[in-house]
N, C-alpha and C positions, 0 to 999 in steps of 0.2 A: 957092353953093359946090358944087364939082362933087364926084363919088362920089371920087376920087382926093383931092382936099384932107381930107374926110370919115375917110377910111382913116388920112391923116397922120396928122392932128389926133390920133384916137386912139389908132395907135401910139407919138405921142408922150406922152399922158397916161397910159396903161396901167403898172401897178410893175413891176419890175424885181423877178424872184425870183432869192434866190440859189439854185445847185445842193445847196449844202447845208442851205437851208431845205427842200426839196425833200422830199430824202429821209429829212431827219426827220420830214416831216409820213406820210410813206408806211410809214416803220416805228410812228408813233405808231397809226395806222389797224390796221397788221398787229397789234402790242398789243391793244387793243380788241376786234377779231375773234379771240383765238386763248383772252383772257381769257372772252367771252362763252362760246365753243364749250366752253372748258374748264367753264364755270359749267352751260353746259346739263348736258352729258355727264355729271357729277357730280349733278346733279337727276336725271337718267334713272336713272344707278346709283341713288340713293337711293329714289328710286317703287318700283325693281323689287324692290332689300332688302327694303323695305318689305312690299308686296307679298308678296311672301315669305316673310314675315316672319309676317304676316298672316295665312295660309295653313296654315303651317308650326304660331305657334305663339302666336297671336293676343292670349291674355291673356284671363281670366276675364270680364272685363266685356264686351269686345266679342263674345268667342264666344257669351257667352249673346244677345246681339244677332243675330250670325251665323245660330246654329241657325234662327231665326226665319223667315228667306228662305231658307234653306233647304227644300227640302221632299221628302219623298221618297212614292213613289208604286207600291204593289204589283202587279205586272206577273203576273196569274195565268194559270197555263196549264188543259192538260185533264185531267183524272186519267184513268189507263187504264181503257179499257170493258172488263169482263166479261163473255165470249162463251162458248156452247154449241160442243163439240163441229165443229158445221157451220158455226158464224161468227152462228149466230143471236143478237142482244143480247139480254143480263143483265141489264146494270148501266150504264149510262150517264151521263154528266155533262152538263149544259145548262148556258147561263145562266139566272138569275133574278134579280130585284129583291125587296128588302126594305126594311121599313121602320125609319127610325130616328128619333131625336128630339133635339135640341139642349133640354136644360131652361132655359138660360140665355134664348133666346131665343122659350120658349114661351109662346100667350096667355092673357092673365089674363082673366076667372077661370077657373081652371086646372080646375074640376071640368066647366062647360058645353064648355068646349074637347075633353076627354077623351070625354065625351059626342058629340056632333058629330064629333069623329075617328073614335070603333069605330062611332056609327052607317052614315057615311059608306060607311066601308071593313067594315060586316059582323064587330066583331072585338068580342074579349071584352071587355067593358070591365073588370069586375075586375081582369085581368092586366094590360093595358095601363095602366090607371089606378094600380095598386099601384108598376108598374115605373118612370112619369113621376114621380108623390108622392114615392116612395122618394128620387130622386136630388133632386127641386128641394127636400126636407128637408136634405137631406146638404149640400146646396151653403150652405145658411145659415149651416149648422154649420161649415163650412170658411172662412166671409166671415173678412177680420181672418188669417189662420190663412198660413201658408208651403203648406199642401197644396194640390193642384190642382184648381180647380172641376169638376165633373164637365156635361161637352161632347156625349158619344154615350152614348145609352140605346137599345139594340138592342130592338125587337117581333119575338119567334118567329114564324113563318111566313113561307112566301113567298107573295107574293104574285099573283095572277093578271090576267087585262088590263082587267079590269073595274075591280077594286083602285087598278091603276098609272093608269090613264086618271083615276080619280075623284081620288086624291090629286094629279093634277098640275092636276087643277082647282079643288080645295080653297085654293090659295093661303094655309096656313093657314104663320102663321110658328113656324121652330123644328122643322117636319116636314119630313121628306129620305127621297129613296128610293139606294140604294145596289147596286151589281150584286151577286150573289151566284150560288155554283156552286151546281145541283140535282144532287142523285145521284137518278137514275131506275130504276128496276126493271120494265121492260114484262112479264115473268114473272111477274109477281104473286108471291101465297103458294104457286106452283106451286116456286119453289126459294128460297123467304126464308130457310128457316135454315141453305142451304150457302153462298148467296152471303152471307147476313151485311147488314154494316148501316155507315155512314160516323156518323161524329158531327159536328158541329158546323164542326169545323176539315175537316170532310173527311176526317179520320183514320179508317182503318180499324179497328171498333171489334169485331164478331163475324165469325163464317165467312170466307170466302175474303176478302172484302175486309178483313181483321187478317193471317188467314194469309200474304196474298202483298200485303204492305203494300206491302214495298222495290220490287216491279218498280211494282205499279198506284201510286206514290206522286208525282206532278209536284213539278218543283223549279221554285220561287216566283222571278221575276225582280222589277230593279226599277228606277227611273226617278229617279233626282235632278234637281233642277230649281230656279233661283233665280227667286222672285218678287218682285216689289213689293211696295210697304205694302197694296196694297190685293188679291192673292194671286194677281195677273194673272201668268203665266210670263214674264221675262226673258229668260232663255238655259238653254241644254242644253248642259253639257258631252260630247267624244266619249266622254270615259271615264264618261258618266254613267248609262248604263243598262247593265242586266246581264238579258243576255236570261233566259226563263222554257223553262222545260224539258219537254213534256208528257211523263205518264206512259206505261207500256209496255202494250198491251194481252194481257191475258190471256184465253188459248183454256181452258175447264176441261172435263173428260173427259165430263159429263153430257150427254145429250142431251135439247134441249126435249121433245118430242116421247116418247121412252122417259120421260120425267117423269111426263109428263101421264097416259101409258097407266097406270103403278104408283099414280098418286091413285086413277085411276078406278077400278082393279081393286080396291085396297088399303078402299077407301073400300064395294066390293060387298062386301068379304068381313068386314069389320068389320059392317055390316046384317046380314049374312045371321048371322053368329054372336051378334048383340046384344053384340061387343066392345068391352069399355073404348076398346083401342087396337090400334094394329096398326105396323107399320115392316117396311120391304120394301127390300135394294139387291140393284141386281144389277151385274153386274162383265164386264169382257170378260178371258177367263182367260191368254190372250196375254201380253198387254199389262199388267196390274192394274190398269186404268183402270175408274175409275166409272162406270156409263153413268148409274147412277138411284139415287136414295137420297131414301126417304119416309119422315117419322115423323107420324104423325094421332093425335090424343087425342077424344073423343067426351067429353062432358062428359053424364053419368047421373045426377048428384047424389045420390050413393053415399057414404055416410059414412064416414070413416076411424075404424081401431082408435085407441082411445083418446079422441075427441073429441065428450065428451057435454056435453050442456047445460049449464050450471052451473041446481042447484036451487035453488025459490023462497028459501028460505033464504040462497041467494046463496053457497054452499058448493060448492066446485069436487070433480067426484066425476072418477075414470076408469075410463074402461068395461070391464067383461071383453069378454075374445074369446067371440063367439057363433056359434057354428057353422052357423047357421041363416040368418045375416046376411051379404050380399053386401057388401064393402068395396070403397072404393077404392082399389086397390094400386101404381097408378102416382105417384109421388111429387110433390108438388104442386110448381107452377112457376108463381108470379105474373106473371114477368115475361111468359109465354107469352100471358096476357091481352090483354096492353098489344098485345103484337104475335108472327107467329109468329118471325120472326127474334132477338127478344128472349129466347126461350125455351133448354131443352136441346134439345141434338138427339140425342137417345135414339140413335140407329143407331151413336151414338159416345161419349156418355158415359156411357149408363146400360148396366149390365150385369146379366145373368139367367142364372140354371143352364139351360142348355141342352137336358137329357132326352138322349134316344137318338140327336139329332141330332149326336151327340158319339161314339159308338159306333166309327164308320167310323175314326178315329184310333189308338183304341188298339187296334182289332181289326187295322188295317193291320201298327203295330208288334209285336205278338205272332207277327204273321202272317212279318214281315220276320224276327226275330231266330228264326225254326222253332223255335217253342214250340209251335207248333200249324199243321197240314196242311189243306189247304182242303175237303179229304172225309174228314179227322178226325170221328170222332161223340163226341158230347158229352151225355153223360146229363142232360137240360133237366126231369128229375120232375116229368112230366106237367105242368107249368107251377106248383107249389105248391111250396116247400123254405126253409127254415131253415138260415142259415150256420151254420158251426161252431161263433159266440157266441152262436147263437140270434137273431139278426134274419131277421124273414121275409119272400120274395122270393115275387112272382107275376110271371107272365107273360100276356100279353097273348092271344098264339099257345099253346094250352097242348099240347105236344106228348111225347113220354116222352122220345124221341130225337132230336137235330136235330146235321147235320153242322155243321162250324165255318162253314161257309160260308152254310150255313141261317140260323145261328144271329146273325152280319150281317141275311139275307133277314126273317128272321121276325122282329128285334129282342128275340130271346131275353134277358135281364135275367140268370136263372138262366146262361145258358150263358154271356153277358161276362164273369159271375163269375167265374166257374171259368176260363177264357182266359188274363183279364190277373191272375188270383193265382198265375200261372206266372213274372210278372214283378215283381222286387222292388221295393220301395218305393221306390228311388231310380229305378229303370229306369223305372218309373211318373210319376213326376215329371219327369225330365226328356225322356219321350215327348211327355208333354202342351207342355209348354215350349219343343220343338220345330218344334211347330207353329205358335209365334209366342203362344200364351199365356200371361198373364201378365206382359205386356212391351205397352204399344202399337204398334200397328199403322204408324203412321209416314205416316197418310195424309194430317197436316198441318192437321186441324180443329183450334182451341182448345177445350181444356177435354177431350181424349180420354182418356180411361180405360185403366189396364192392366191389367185385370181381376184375378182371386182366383186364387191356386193356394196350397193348403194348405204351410204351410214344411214343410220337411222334420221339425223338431223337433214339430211339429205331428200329422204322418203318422201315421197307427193305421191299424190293419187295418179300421175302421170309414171310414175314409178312401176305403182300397184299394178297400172293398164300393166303396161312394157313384159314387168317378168313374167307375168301368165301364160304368155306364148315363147320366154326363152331372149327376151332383151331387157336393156340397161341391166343382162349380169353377164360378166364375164368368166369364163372357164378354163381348164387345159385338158387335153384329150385324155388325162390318167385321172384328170379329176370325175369325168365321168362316169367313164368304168368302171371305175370302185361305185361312184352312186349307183348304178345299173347292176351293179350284182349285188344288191338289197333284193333285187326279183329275183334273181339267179341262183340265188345258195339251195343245198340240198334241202328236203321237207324239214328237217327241224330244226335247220337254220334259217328257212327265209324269213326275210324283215330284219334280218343282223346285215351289216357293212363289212365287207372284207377286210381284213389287213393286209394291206397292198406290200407286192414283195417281190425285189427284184434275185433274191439269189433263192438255190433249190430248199424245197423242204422236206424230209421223209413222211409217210404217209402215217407215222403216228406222232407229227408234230404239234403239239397243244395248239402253235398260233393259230392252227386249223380248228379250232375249239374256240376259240378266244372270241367271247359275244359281244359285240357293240350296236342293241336296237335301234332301230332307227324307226320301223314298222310295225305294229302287231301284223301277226304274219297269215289272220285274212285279210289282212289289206293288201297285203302285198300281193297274196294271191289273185285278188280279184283282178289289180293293175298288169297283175301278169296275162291273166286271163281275157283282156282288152287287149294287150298289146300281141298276143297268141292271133287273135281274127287282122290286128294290122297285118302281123308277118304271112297268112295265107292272101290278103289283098294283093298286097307287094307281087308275091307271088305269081298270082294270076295275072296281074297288070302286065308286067315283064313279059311274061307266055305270049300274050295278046301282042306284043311289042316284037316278038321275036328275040329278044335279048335272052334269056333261057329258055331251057325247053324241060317244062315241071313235072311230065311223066318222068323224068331222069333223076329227079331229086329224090334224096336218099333221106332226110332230116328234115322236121318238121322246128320250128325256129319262133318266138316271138320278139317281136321289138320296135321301135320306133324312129320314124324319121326325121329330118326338120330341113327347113334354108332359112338362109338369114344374110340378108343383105351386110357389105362388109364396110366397116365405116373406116372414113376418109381420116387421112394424118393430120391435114390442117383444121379439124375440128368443124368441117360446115357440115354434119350429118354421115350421109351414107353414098357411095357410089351408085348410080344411077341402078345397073344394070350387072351388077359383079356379087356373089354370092359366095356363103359357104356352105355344101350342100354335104348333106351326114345322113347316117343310119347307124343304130347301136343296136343290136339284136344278141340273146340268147339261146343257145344249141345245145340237146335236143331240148324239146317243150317241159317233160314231165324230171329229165334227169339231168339237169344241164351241167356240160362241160366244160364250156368254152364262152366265153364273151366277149362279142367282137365289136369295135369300134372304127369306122372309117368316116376319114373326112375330107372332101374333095374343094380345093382351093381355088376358084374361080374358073369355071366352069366356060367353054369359048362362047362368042356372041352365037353361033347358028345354034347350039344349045337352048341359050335364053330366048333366041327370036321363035323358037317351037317349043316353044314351053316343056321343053324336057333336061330343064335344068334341076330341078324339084330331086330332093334325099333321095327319094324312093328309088329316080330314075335313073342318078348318076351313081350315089355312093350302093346303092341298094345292091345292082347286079356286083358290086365285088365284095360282099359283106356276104353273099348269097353263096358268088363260087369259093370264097374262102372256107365259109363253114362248111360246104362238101370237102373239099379236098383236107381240111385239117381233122375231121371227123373221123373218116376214112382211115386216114395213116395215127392215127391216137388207137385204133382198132373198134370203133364204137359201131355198132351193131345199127342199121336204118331203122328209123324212128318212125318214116310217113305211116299213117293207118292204114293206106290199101296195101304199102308193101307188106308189113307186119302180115295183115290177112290172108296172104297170098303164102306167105311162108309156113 
């Protein structure tokens, strides 16, 4: 059969379609595909409602599934470092690792385990073993229970590379190491109770790092993330992390280095007087900026008023005041033990009658309101006299006659009297109050004090004696400073009050501009000018004493001294024999830099038995070596007039 027959054959056997079978088969087909597409499209909508749904608003039972793979994960940043003055670090953050402990999966038996883990790693066992026991108790007590087994038990400390190296060889199950932030302090106990201390969370808990929480505080990011059953990560959503925010670094006004000078100095003149204690700041008078703030306690083991033994009888007795007996009169602070940033920090919370070193105040204002004339003489009764109510008044300087100006130089007592009883009781008050007394200083430490000023309802003529020479008011050593740099601002600021300030400022910052009078500022001058002949007295007295040698001094200085007997807790008065002995002077005379305060916290008995417990003597030589050596390294050029003349 040839290919042509072949072809017939089959066209003639092939069916015949009709045209309109045809096209019902073609529209039955378009059916089916328009039915499917439709059935998909409607499963798509329905996945994605779902979905959605799901997302949106899932339902009790699966969401507690959901949370499950869910997971989220804390993205921590830096906390801001606390810097010196020149950029030198404070306060810093690291990482570290610590230790934690899963109880559920820790090995039994659980005492050997505990054992072998603090031996391993060097760690307490008690602590450790208390903290593990405690929760894998609690977890029993929870079996059976709706509350949640307990999963992480945290071990205090961090740990170091010897630690981390041994616990990752340990292999022991149920022990994990975790990163952790370190706050670092490379300054030591050279500035612990300004810079303060972080707690636990990092939070800012004393001194500058509480103070300046908001700026040094990083904002915590954080990382969501679906995993598997077995906690491997699946996916990241874009919207699923939230970045971490590091905190701001802070510059604070102290300088390392002017620190370190005020221990060393602070810490000779505490020796040299056999004092309890001592606190020293000094200030750049411009600016109100801090450069240096020391507070040192010496521990004598000196018994406090009232704390006698209980007798064998077991009968609790309390002590009289004995005059004869050296006390301890700085007020106790436990925490100080633990550590010094834990402690007060005296230059700011604790406050002391001042003595003469208070003088320069209200001799200014008597001086301002011409109550009295700078070459006014002032009948000073040979240094012996009895106010009008009969309280008796001695003086130091005992002289018959002293002008008003003298009477500033010599620290006249008699003559303050008679001065500021020219000014009434209210004018008295609100002199002092002017000066920023009684009100804190605003320098932003926690815990600062606003010292004592008698209320007005309060005010007696026994009052009016007292403040003249520097009692019945109470102060803080920052409250001073700032009054004392009213003498100390540059020519067209004196008679303004600084704005006291504890972090840095650049040298064209307005608060440097910023005027609060206190002075017209020939008053001030003139007070400075009085207290210019104290600071050569001082001077020469010292020389004469051996205690410096004044050809060597580079800086000519004015400023003032005081003591002041220190009063008793139980309210009978004043300790016989125990003192607080100060000097506040400004450096150089005519350009001043620097304003330094010290004040020396009871001073030992051989001291007071030779009469060289007195400001001038005790606080004066480290007030004296301070301003050289911080002068010197500030770069400031010698101020004395013979050096100058020689140059």
């Amino acid at each position: 059969m040839t290919n042509k027959d072949a072809q017939d054959r089959g066209a003639l056997t092939a069916p015949i379609l009709p045209e309109e079978f045809r096209n019902e088969q073609r529209e039955r087909s378009e059916r089916v595909g328009t039915i499917a597409l439709v059935a998909i499209t409607l499963a798509l909508v329905f996945v994605t409602v779902r979905v959605g749904q799901l997302q949106m608003a899932p339902g009790e039972p699966i969401e507690s599934r959901m949370s499950d793979r869910a997971t989220g994960r804390a993205e921590l940043a830096r906390r801001g470092q606390i810097l010196d003055r020149r950029g030198r670090t404070l306060a810093a953050t690291r990482a570290g690792r610590r230790l934690f402990v899963d109880p559920m999966h820790f090995p039994k038996p659980y005492d050997e385990s505990i054992v072998g883990l603090c031996a391993a790693l060097s760690l307490d066992t008690d602590l450790v073993g208390s903290r593990i026991m405690r929760a894998i108790s609690e977890n029993h007590a929870r079996r059976g229970s709706d509350r949640a087994l307990i999963r992480y038990v945290r071990i205090p400390g961090v740990l170091n590379d010897r630690q981390i190296a041994k616990t990752s060889g340990l292999g022991m199950p149920g022990v994990h190491l975790e990163r952790v932030r370190v706050r670092e302090a490379p300054s030591g106990v050279a500035l612990s109770a300004i810079v303060g201390k972080v707690g636990i969370d990092h939070n800012g808990l004393l001194g500058a790092e509480y103070a300046f929480e908001g700026a040094l505080e990083e904002s915590r990011g954080e990382i969501t993330y679906i995993h598997d059953a077995r906690g491997r990560p699946l996916w990241l959503n874009a919207s699923g992390r939230e970045a971490a925010r590091p905190g701001e670094d802070l510059r604070l006004s102290i300088d390392l280095v002017l620190q370190e000078i005020a221990i060393e100095e602070l810490e000779r003149g505490m020796d040299d007087a056999d004092a309890a204690g001592g606190r020293l700041i000094a200030m750049d008078p411009a600016s109100g900026e801090i450069l240096a703030m020391v507070d040192l306690i010496r521990d004598l083991g000196l018994p406090r008023l009232g704390s006698t033994p209980a007798s064998p009888d077991g009968a609790s007795k309390t002590a009289r005041y004995d005059p004869e007996v050296r006390y301890a009169t700085i007020p106790e602070d436990p925490r100080r033990l633990a550590h010094p940033s834990l402690g007060r920090n005296r230059c700011v919370e604790d406050v002391y009658e001042p003595g003469s070193t208070f003088k320069p105040y209200l001799w200014s204002v008597v001086t301002e309101l011409g109550l009295a004339q700078a070459h006014e003489e002032f009948d000073t009764e040979g240094g012996f006299w009895r106010t009008d109510y009969g309280r008796p008044i001695k003086d130091v300087v005992q002289l018959k006659r002293q002008s008003w100006l003298d009477v500033l130089v010599n620290s006249s007592n008699i003559g303050m009297i008679k001065g500021v009883d020219r000014l009434s009781h209210r004018q008295t008050q609100e002199a002092i109050r002017r000066f920023g007394f009684g009100s804190p200083s605003g320098v932003g430490l926690p815990g600062e004090a606003a010292g004592l000023v008698t209320s007005s309802a309060k005010w007696s003529k026994y009052t009016q004696t007292s403040v003249s020479f520097g009692y019945e008011v109470a102060v803080t050593p920052v409250q001073m400073i700032r009054a004392f740099s009213t003498f100390a601002r540059p020519s067209d600021l004196v008679g303004t009050m600084a704005t006291i300030r504890l972090t840095a400022s650049p040298s064209d910052d307005p608060w440097k501009r910023m005027v609060h009078r206190v002075l017209p500022a020939w008053t001030a001058d003139l007070a400075k000018a009085g207290m210019e002949q104290v600071g050569a007295k001082v001077d020469r007295k010292l020389d004469e004493a051996g205690v410096i040698d004044r050809d060597a001094l580079r800086y000519d200085i004015f400023g003032k001294s005081g003591t002041a007997r220190v009063p008793r807790p139980d309210g009978g008065g004043y300790f016989e024999n125990q003192y607080f002995s100060s000097f506040v002077a400004g450096a150089p005379v005519h350009e001043p830099r620097i304003v330094v305060l010290v004040v020396i916290d009871d001073p030992g008995p051989e001291r007071v038995a030779s009469r060289t417990h007195f400001g001038s003597q005790v606080a004066g030589p480290v007030v004296r070596r301070y301003v050289e050596r911080a002068l010197a390294y500030m770069g400031t050029a010698p101020t004395r007039r013979d050096l100058v003349a020689a140059r």
